[in-house]
C-alpha positions in Angstrom: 0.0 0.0 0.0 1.3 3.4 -1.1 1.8 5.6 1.9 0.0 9.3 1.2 2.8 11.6 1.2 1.0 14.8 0.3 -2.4 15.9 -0.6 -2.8 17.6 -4.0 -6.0 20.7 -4.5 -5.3 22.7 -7.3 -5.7 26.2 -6.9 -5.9 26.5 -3.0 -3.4 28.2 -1.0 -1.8 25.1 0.7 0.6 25.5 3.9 2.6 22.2 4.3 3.7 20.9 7.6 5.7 17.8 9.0 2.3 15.7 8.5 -0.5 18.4 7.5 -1.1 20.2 4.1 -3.9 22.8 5.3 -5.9 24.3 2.9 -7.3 27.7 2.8 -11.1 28.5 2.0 -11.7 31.3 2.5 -13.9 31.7 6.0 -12.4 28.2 6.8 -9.8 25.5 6.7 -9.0 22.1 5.3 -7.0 20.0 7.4 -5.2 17.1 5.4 -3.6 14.6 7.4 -0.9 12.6 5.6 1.0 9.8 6.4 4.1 11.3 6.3 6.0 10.9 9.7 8.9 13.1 11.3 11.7 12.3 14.0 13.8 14.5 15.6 11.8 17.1 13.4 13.1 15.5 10.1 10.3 14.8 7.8 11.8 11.0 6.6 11.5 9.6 2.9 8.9 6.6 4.2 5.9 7.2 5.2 3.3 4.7 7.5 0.3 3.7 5.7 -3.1 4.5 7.3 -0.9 6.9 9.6 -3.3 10.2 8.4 -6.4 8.1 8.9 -5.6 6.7 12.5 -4.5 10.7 13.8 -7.7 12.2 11.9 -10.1 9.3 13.6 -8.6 9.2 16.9 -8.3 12.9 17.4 -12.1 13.4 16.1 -12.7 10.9 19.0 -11.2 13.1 21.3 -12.4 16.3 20.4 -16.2 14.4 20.6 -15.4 13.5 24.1 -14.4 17.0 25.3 -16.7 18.8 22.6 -19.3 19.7 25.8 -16.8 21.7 27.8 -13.9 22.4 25.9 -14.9 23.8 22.4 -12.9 22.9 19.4 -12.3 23.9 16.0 -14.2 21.9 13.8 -16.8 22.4 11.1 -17.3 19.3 9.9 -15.6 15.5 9.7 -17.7 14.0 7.4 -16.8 14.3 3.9 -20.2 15.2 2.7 -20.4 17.8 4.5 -17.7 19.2 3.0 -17.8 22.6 1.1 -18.8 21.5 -2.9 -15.7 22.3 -4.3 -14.2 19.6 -2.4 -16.0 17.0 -4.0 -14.2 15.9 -6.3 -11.0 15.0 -4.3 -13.5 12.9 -1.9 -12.0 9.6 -2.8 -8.5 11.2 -1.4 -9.8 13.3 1.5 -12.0 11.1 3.1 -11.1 10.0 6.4 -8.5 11.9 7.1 -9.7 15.3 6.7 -11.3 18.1 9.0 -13.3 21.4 7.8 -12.0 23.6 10.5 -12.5 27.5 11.6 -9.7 30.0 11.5 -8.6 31.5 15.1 -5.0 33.0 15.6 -3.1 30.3 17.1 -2.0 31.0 20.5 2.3 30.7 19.8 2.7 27.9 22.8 2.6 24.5 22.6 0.9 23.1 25.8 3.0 20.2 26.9 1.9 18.4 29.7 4.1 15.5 31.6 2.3 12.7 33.8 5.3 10.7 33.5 9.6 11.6 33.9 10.8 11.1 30.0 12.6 12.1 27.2 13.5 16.0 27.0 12.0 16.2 30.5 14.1 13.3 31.9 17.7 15.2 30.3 16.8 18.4 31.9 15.7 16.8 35.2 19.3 15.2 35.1 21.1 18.5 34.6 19.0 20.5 37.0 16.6 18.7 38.9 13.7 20.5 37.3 11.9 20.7 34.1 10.7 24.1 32.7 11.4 25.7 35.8 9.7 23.3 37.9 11.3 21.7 40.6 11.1 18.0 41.3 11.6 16.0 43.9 15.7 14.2 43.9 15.8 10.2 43.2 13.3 10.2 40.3 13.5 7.2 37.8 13.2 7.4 34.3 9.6 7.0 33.7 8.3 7.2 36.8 5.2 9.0 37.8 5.1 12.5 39.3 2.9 13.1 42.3 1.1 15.8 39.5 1.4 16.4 35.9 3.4 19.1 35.0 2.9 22.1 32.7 6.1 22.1 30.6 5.6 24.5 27.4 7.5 25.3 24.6 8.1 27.8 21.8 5.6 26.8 18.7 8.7 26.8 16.0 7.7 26.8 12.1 11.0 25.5 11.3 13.3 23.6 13.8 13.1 22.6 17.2 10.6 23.6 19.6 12.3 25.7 22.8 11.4 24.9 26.8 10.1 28.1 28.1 8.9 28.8 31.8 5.7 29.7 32.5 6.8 33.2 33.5 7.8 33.4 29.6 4.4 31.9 28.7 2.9 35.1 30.6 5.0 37.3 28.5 4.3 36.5 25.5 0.4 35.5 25.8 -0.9 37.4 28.9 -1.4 36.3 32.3 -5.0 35.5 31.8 -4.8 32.9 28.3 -1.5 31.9 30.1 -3.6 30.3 33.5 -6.4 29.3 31.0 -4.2 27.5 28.4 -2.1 25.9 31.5 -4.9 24.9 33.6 -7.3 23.4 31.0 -4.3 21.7 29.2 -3.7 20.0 32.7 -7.2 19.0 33.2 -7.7 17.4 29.7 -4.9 15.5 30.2 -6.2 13.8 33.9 -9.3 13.2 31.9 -7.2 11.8 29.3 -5.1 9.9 31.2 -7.8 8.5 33.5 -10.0 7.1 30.9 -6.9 5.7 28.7 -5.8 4.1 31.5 -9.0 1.8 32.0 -8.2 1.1 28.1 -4.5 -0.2 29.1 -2.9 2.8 27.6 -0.4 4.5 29.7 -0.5 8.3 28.2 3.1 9.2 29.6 3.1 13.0 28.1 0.8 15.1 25.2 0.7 18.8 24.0 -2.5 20.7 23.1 -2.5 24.2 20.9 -5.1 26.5 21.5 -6.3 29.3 19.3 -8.6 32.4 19.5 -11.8 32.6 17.4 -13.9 35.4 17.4 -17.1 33.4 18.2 -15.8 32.6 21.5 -14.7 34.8 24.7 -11.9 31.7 25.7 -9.3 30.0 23.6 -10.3 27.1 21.8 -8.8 23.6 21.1 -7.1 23.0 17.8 -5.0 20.7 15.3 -5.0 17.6 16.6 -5.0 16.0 20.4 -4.2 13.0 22.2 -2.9 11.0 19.1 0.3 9.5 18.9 1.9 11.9 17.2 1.4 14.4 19.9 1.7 12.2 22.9 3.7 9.0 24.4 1.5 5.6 25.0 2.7 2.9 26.6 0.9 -0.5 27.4 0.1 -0.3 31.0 0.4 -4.1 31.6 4.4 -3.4 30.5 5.2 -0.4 32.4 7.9 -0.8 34.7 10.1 2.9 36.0 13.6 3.1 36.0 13.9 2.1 31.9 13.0 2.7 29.0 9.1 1.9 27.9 7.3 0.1 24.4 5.5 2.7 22.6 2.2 2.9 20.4 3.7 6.0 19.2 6.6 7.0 16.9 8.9 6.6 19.6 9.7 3.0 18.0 10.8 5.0 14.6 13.4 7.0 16.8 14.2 4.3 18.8 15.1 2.8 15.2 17.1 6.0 14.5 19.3 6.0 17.0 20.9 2.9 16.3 21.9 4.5 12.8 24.7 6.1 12.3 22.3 9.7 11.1 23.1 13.1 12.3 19.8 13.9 12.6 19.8 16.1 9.8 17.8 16.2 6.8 17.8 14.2 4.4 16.5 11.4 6.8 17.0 7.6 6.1 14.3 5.5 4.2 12.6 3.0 7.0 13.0 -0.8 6.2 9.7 -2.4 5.5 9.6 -4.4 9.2 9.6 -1.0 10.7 6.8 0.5 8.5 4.6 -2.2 8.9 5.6 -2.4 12.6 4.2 1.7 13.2 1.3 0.9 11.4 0.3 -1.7 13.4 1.1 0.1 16.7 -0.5 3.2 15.8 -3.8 0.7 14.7 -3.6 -0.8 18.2 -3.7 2.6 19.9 -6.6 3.5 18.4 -8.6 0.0 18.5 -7.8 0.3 22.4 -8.4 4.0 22.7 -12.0 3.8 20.9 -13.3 0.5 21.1 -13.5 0.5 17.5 -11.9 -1.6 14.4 -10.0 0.5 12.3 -11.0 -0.5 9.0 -9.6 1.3 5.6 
């Protein structure tokens, strides 16, 4: 199966990300999602089959379960609902598209840890905190903190995202869309968290973006949430701190890289076929367990 690397519209302004193309309409916006995959923010040759499909589904299933008190983005998900002039590319855009409104996206991304990992674990090594944040001494890798944490970062169009404090978070947003980004971004991850949990899915870490519409007095939700692209699953039965955990996300393709002999920088190495078909079916499982639901393409 031929991974969907990019999405083609004639004649609409496109804006192409690490995994999105998004479309502009006018009053609105076309979310593609493709199934191209990035590590260590390389966009690599390979992409995962199915990999659009499975963030587009599971995200919608999110943003459903929140929709009555966190609002969201989104216009439609159904691809007959789409504006008319999308029609035509139905066959391509189906089921792993959004119709989304426009807000200005709020420059943070919301990172939230549950768990001591990755960035978070280097800097807690170096300085005993993360983002400013002191944590208590003797923590394992992957343990659990007693709370999550509110660890944000610079929203970077190109490069790596930058750990910022939340006193920096105040600067550049405001004090008031600083508390509410921060405190709702830790309360949808408890909720998150809770109900994964019950499902067998350890959600380690995740990031939220917000953005301001003019429909609504509070920042809303946007792109996508909870998916593993934007967060770290692990299977609960396997969790054990103090080492390094499975994944249903693309930590498995980076765990792959770092056996290479790369330099991180582009151009990225192809992915072997065992490893493709490997993310697929991790990033299948996540969202079987996580909905209740067969994925089926």
């Amino acid at each position: 199966m031929k991974a969907l690397l990019q999405s083609d519209i004639p004649n609409l302004p496109v804006r192409r990300g690490k995994v999105r193309d998004v479309y502009d309409l006018g009053d609105s916006l076309l979310i593609v999602a493709s199934d191209r995959i990035s590590a260590f923010d390389v966009i690599l040759p390979t992409g995962i089959p199915d990999k659009g499909a499975v963030l587009t589904r599971l995200s919608n299933f999110w943003f459903n379960k929140f929709g009555n008190t966190t609002p969201n983005h989104i216009i439609a998900t159904d691809i007959r609902a789409f504006p008319a002039l999308l029609q035509p590319y139905a066959a391509e855009l189906d089921g792993r598209s959004i119709v989304v409104r426009k807000t200005k996206v709020i420059p943070i991304e919301c990172v939230v840890r549950g768990y001591i990992t990755g960035g978070g674990w280097k800097e807690y090594q170096k300085l005993g905190s993360v983002s400013g944040i002191a944590l208590p001494s003797g923590l394992k890798l992957c343990q659990q903190l007693a709370q999550p944490i509110f660890t944000p970062t610079t929203k970077a169009e190109q490069g790596h995202d930058q750990a910022i404090s939340f006193g920096e978070v105040q600067s550049i947003v405001g004090a008031d869309v600083a508390g509410f980004i921060r405190d709702k971004s830790i309360a949808l991850y408890q909720q998150a968290a809770a109900y994964a949990l019950g499902r067998g899915i350890i959600i380690a870490d995740t990031k939220f973006e917000w953005g301001v519409a003019p429909t609504n007095p509070d920042p809303i939700l946007i792109d996508e949430i909870l998916t593993p692209d934007s967060s770290r699953f692990w299977p609960a039965v396997e969790y054990l701190p103090g080492r390094e955990q499975a994944s249903f996300d693309k930590q498995y393709v980076r765990n792959y890289l770092e056996t290479l002999s790369w330099n991180k920088a582009p151009p990225g190495p192809a992915l072997p076929n065992d490893i493709v078909l490997n993310t697929r079916s991790k990033y299948v499982e996540a969202f079987e367990r996580l909905t209740g639901s067969r994925f089926g393409i």
